[in-house]
Structure formats: structure tokens, C-alpha cells
N, C-alpha and C positions, 0 to 999 in steps of 0.2 A: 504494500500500500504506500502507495507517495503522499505523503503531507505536506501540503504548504501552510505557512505558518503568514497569517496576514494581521495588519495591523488598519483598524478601522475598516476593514471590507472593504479597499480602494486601492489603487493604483496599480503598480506593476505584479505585485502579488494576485492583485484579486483577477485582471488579465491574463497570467498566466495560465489559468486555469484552462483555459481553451485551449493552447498551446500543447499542455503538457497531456489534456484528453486526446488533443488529435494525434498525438505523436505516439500515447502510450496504449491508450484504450480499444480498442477491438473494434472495427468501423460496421457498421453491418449492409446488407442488400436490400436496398428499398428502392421503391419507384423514387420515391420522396427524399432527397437529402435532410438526416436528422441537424437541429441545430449548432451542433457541434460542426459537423461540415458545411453548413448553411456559410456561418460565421467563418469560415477559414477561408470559403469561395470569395467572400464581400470581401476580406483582408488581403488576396489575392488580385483581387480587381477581374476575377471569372464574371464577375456580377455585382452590379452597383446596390445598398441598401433600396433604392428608391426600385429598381426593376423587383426586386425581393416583396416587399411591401404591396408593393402593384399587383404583383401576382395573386398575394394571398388577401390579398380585398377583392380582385374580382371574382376569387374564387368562393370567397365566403358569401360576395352576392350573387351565384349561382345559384348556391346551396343555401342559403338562407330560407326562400320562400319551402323549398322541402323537410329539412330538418329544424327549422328553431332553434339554434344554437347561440343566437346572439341577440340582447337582451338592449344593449345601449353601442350605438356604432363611434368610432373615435376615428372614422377613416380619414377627414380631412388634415387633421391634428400630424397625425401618423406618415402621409404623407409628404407633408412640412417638415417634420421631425429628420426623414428619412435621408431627404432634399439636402435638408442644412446638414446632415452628415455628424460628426464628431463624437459618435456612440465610442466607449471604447466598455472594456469585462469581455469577459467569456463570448456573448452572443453578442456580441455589438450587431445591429442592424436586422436582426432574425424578429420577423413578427409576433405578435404572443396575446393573449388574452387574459383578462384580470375577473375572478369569478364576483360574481353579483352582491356574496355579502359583505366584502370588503373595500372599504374605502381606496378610491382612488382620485387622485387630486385632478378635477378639471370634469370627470363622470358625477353621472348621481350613483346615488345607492338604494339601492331598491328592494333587496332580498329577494325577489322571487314575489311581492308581495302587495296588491292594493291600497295595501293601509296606510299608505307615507305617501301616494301619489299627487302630484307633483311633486319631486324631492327639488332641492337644487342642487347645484353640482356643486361636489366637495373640494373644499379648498387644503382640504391635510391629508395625509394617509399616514398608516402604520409605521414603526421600524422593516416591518418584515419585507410591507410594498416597496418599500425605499431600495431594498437589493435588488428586485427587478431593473430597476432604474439604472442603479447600479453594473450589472451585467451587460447591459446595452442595450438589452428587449428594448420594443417597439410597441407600445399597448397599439391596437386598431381596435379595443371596442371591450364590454362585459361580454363576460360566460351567464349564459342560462344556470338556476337553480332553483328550485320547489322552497314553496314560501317559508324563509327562514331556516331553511336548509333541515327540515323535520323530515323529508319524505325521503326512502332509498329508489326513489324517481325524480324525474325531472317534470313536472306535467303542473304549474302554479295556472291555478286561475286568469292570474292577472296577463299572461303574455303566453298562455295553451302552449302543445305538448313540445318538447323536443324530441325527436324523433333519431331512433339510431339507423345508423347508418347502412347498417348490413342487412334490417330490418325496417324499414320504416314504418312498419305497424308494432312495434316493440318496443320497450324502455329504455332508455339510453342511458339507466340508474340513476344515481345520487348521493348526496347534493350538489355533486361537481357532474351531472350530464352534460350541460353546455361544453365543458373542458372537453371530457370525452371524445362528445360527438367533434370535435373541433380538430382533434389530434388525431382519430380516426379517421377521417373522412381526408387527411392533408392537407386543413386549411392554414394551422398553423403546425410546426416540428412539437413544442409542447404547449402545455398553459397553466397557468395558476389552478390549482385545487387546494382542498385542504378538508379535516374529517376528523368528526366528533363524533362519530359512531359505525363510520365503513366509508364515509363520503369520498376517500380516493380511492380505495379499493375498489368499491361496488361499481362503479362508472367504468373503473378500470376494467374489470370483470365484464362487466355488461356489452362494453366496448371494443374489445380487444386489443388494449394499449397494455402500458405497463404503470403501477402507480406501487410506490411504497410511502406507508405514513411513518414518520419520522418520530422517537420517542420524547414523554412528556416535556418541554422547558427546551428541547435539543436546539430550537432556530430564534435567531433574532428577535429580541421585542417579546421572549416567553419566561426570562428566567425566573420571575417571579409566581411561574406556575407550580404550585408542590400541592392541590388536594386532587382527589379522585374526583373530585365535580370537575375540576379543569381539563375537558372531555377533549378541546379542538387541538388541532397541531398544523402549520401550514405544511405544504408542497407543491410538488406539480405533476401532471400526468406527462407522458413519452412515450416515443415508438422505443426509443434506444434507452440502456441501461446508460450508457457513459452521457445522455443529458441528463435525468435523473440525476446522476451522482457530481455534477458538473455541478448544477444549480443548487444541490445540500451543499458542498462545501462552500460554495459561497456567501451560504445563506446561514449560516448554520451559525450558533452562539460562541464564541471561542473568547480566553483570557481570564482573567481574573475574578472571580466572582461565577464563574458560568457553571450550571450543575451537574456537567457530562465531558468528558475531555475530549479532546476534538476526534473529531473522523477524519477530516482533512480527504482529499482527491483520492477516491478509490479505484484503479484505472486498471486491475488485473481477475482472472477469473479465482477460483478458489484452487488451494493446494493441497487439501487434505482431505480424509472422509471423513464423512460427518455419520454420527447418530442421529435419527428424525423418528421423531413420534407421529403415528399417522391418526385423525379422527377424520371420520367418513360423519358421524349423525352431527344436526346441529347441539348446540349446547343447552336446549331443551327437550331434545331425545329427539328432537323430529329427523326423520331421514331422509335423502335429499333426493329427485328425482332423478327417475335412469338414467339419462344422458349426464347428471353429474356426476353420479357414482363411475360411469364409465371413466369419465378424464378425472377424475381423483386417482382410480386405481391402475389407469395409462401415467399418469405423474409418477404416481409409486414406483410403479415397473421402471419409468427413465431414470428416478432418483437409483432404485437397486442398481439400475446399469452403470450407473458415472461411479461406481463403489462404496456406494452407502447404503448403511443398516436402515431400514426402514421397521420400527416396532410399530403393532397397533396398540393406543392407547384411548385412556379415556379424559374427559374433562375436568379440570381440577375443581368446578364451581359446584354451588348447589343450584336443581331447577328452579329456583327463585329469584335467579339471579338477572335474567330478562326482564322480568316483573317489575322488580327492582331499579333497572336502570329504566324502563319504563314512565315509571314515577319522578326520576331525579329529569328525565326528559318533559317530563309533564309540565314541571315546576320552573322549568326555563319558558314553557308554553303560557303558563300562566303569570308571568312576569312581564311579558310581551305586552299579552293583552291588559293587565292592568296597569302599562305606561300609556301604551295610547288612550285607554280613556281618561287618564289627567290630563293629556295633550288635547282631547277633545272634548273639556269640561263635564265629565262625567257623560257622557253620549254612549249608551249603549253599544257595547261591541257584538255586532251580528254579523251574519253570513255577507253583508255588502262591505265590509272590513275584512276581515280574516275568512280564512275556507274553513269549512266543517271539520276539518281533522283538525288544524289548530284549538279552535273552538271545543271541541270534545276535550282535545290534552289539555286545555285550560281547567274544564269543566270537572276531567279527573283528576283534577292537582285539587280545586276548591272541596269537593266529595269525601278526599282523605280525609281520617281522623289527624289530628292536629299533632300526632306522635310518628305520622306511618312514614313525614318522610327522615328523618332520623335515622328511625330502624331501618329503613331500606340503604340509606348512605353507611350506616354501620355494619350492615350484612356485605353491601360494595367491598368496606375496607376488608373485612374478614376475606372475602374472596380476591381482592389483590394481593393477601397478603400468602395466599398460596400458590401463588405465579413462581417466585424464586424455588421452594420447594419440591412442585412441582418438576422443574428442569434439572435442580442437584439428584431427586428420591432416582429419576428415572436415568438419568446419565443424558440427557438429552441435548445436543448439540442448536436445535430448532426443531419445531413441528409446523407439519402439513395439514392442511385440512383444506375444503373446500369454501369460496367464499358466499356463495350464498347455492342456498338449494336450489333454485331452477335456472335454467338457461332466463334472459331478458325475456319476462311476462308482456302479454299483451298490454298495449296503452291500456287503461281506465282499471287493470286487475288490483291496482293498487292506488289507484288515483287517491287524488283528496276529496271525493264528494262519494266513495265507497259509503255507508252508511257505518259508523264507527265502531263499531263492536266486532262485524264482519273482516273490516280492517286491522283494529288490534289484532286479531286473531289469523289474518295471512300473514302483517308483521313478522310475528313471532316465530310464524314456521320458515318464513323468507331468507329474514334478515338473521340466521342462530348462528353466526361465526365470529362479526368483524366487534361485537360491542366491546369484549374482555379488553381486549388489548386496549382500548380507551382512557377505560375506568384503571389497568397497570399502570399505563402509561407506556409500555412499550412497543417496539417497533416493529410491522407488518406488514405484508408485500402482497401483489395480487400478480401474478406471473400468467402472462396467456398463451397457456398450453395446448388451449384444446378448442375445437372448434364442431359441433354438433354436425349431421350429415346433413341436416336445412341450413349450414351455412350461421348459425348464429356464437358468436364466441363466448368459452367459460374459462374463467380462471380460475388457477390455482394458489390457495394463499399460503403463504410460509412468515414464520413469526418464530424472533428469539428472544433473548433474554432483554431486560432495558441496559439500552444503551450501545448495544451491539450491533448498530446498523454496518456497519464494514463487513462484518459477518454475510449478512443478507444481499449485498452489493456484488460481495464475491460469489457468491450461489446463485445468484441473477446472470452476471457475465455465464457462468459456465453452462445454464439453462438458456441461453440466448446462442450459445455455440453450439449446443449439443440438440436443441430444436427451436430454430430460428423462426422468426413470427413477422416481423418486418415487412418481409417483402407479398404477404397477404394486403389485400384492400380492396375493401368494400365497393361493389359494382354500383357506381353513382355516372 
């Protein structure tokens, strides 16, 4: 693993970064140049920022009217930007998209959601949005995402469904599907996502990209994250392993004070064999549909092949444990709604404000007894606290499991206007893999391995200990050599 050691995320250091990917990192075969070669071409002069730029605006306005993948357009901006030149990081000049629920300076913010409609456009953003900038991206515009980023879809009221790509009568997941569909489809090489409960995964998954969520506090602007409520983490979705690992290290929390030691540029595949714990059922016992079980147990077979112990195991939580985060989801739902009606002097918050699944998780947040969410956040800790044991009792290196039990669901199987009860309860059987590692805080990867015989993609999630994302970077290179995925794309 190569480390570069940078100082304020800027200058010759934090540029290198591109540099030392293209030189060191494994390039792979795509129709599409990944951002890492994007960037080397523009630095090159093969290709001006502005003809790059160009590209992926017109392309996005192709595809826009079909897919819904973009929520607020920046393409004038973008191409100005592009014009005047002087990007320098990693991607300087490589197109990119900023997901919906995060600020970004000059856009509105909108979540996915009616209820702030007309916003105006933000004048600040994050530390984290700041490394975008930082690296050279080119924002052209927000990513789609379900209102408030509560749904494992993309389908918000306020701006109807996004649609995948390989499928366009299909889910394109969530909360990051706008990324998704964006990265899939080649409109841009990656884009900002980020996941409090599977949200880069699941997209990932649903999509046939690659996403890993990075562990709790790991990136800029989080270090003051340390409880199990502090569910979100940013990143970004990829065709290619060496973007993903390009844009953590640049992103990533480093020096004094910071809760994790660096990872620094992971630019090689794995060297040794590993132990993996296999779960095939969700973490509520439910079991996942055919075509999952098939590419779990095709994952397994290529893991045995590369020379690793694959054991099957079981989950370290109790079945309460969904419930549970359920609840602590609820209670973010119901916080929601009770700021907007102080913004809107007490004005009742109805289905013309928020969608009915919001509305419901509000509704079962207020329903609780006045103790249950406590005991649910205390039942949480109890079951993060046997994540570490879990990995020492079995000797386990990282475990596999599937990311979510079916291949991408029809539009509206899970929409927001489901009738609620019917939805909690596909939820649950849906969504039983990506919540754990949240509530740990550690780090989890969604690998597309597998691709169903109607053509729609599943992935494969692998998850280690916190902190160990270097680990999962190196297993990713060597899954990306050993069954390449790249050069697949969606017949648009």
C-alpha cells in the first residue's frame, strides 16, 4: 500500500494522487474511461476539460428524460468552470455529480423532498464537499435521492422515479440512485454518494457499479462522530476500484486528532489469503431470492478459487435488531417533521408536505412508549459491541454476504405511497444486510459480481473489521482482476 502523507488536503500531495493511481493501480477495460484516466487524458492534452464536460452534459441530456437521474442541472456553471481551466487534485476536469442531500454552494438542497420547495441556492457547503472541489471535479448538477434519503429507492414524490439503467422499469436503489444511475449509465466516471443505512451499497448493488462505505468518523468534517446514532458516512460510487480508493484518500481524515490512522492510496491487489465468513439469510432470518442465493454462492466458489477459506456463518445480532434501528430511523423521521412545522407556524404536516412513508416513520416515532427508544439504542450498542468479537471468536479475516435479497424490485414494490405497514414489512425482508455495519460503524463494500440471466445486476457485499478499509480495497483490486465488470453497460 502506498501512503501519501498530505498536509491540509492540497497541493502537490493531494495531486499526486492521480499520478501515483495511474502509474501504480490496475487500469481496467471499459467502453468509458474511469476518472483516473479521464484526468490523465485532460493533463495530457488527448482532451480538453471543456470537450470532457461537453460530453457528459449532452449525455446526461439524452438520458435524463428516460432515467431521472438529475434533480438540479449546474451545466452552465460547469461549463464556465471547465472553459477557464485551472482544476488541479487527482481528477482535475473529470465531470461529477453532488447527491441531493448535501449542500453544495451555488445549488439548492432539496433532499429528495417537497417540503422546502422553493429552496434557495446555498451559499456554504461541508468540509467533506470542499475535497470535491478540491480534487478538480467539475459539479454539472445534483444526484437524485428519495425524500430525505429514508427509502432503499430512488422514487421521491417531489421529482418521480429514477429509473435504472439496465432496467428501466426497476429500482435504481438508494438513497444515492441518482449516483448510481449516473455512473452506470456513463454519464459521469463516479459521483458523490454517501449511506446511513446501505445508501452506497444498495445503488451500488442495484446498479452494477462498485461502492464501499467508508468506517464511522474515517472522512473529513466527521471526526466528531463516536455514537451508534451517527449512522451517515460520505463516498462515492465507481466503475473502477483505483477511483474509489483515489477519492478516500483524498478525502479521508488524516493528523492529529483524527480517530482512524490513515489509509493513504491503496493502489495494489491483495497478497495473502484470507478467512471469510459466508451469511447467505438476511439478519432477520429472511432468505434471499434465487437469483441471489445463486451469485452469493458463484462469489463463494471465486473467493475458494483466489485461495481463501470460505466458512459459513451466522449473525452476530439478535432478530431485534432491524426493529431496532427501525425506531432510531423513525426518530430522525420524526424530527424532520417536527422542524418544518415550527418553520411553518404550526401548519399541519400532511401528505402535501412529506410522502406517507415519512409521515408513518414520524407517526411511529410519536406511538412509542416514551422509554422504547433508549432500549432500542441500548440493544444497538449491545449488538455493536459484538462486531469485534464476533471477527477475533471466528478467526475471520472479513465476511461475505449478500447485499440485499432481490435483484432491483419493480418501481412502486417499495415506493413511498406503499400503504405503510405492507412496506415496513418488505423493508425488512429487503433491506437485512447493509444496517449492522452503520450502527459499528465499520466498513462495507458492495462488489458487482453477478449479473441475473434478464440482465439485471447483484452484488456482492464484503465487510471487515473498523477501520480496515485497505483491507477491502485490496480484495476489491483482486475481484476486479479475477472477474472484471467494467466493460459490461447497460443497452441505452
Amino acid at each position: 500500500m502506498a501512503e501519501i502523507t498530505r498536509r491540509a488536503l492540497g497541493g502537490l500531495s493531494f495531486a499526486a494522487l492521480a499520478a501515483q493511481a495511474h502509474a501504480k493501480a490496475p487500469a481496467v477495460k471499459s467502453p468509458w474511461p474511469d476518472a483516473v484516466e479521464t484526468a490523465a487524458q485532460i493533463k495530457a492534452g488527448k482532451v480538453s476539460a471543456s470537450e470532457v464536460v461537453a460530453a457528459s452534459i449532452d449525455k446526461a441530456l439524452k438520458l435524463q428524460p428516460k432515467l431521472n437521474f438529475i434533480v438540479a442541472s449546474d451545466f452552465d456553471r460547469a461549463v464556465a468552470k471547465a472553459k477557464a481551466g485551472g482544476q488541479t487534485g487527482p481528477f482535475a476536469g473529470v465531470p461529477f455529480l453532488i447527491k441531493d442531500l448535501n449542500p453544495y454552494a451555488g445549488l439548492p438542497t432539496r433532499s429528495g423532498s417537497r417540503s422546502g420547495l422553493p429552496l434557495p441556492r446555498e451559499t456554504r457547503q461541508p468540509p467533506y464537499i470542499d475535497s470535491f472541489d478540491r480534487a478538480g471535479l467539475i459539479v454539472i448538477g445534483k444526484s437524485a435521492t428519495p425524500e430525505f434519503g429514508f427509502l432503499p429507492t430512488t422514487e421521491p414524490t417531489a421529482f418521480g422515479p429514477t429509473r435504472n439503467p439496465w432496467d428501466p422499469s426497476r429500482s435504481s436503489g438508494g438513497s444515492s440512485g441518482g449516483a448510481g444511475v449516473a455512473v452506470a449509465a456513463g454519464v459521469t466516471p463516479i459521483a458523490h454518494a454517501n449511506d446511513g443505512g446501505g445508501s452506497i451499497r444498495i445503488p451500488a448493488s442495484c446498479c452494477g457499479v462498485f461502492g464501499l462505505k467508508p468506517s464511522r468518523a474515517r472522512m473529513i468534517g466527521t471526526r466528531d462522530d463516536r455514537e451508534i446514532t451517527d449512522l451517515g458516512v460520505e463516498h462515492i460510487l465507481s466503475r473502477s476500484i483505483r477511483d474509489s480508493a483515489v477519492m478516500f484518500a483524498g478525502s479521508e481524515d488524516v493528523g492529529p486528532g483524527a480517530q482512524h490512522p490513515p489509509v493513504g492510496l491503496v493502489t495494489h491487489s491483495l497478497k495473502r489469503r484470507l478467512r471469510v465468513g459466508l451469511l447467505i439469510d438476511g439478519g432477520a432470518g429472511h432468505a434471499p431470492s434465487p437469483e441471489v442465493r445463486t451469485s452469493i454462492e458463484n462469489a463463494a466458489k471465486l473467493m475458494r478459487g483466489l485461495g481463501h477459506t470460505v466458512v459459513p456463518t451466522k449473525w452476530p445480532t439478535a432478530p431485534t435488531f432491524i426493529n431496532d434501528f427501525l425506531l432510531v430511523w423513525a426518530a430522525g423521521a420524526r424530527s424532520i417533521a417536527d422542524n418544518i412545522a415550527r418553520f411553518t407556524g404550526g401548519r399541519p404536516v400532511d401528505n402535501t408536505i412529506l410522502e406517507n412513508f415519512s409521515l408513518g416513520m414520524a407517526e411511529m416515532s410519536r406511538k412509542a412508549p416514551p422509554d422504547a427508544l433508549p432500549a432500542a439504542i441500548a440493544r444497538l450498542k449491545t449488538g455493536a459491541l459484538a462486531y469485534d468479537p464476533f471477527f477475533v471468536t471466528n478467526r475471520f479475516d472479513v465476511v461475505m454476504s449478500p447485499v440485499l435479497a432481490s435483484p432491483p424490485p419493480p418501481l412502486g414494490f417499495i415506493g413511498p405511497d406503499v400503504p405503510f405497514d405492507t412496506l415496513i414489512q418488505r423493508l425488512i425482508e429487503y433491506v437485512g444486510y447493509t444496517t449492522y455495519h452503520n450502527v459499528v460503524g465499520a466498513p462495507a463494500m458492495s462488489v458487482p459480481l453477478h449479473w441475473t440471466d434478464t440482465g439485471l445486476p447483484v452484488g456482492t457485499q464484503f465487510w471487515s473489521r473498523v477501520g480496515e478499509e485497505a483491507l477491502l480495497f485490496q480484495l476489491a483490486y483482486q475481484l476486479e482482476a479475477a472477474q472484471p465488470w467494467a466493460h459490461r453497460t447497460p443497452a441505452l
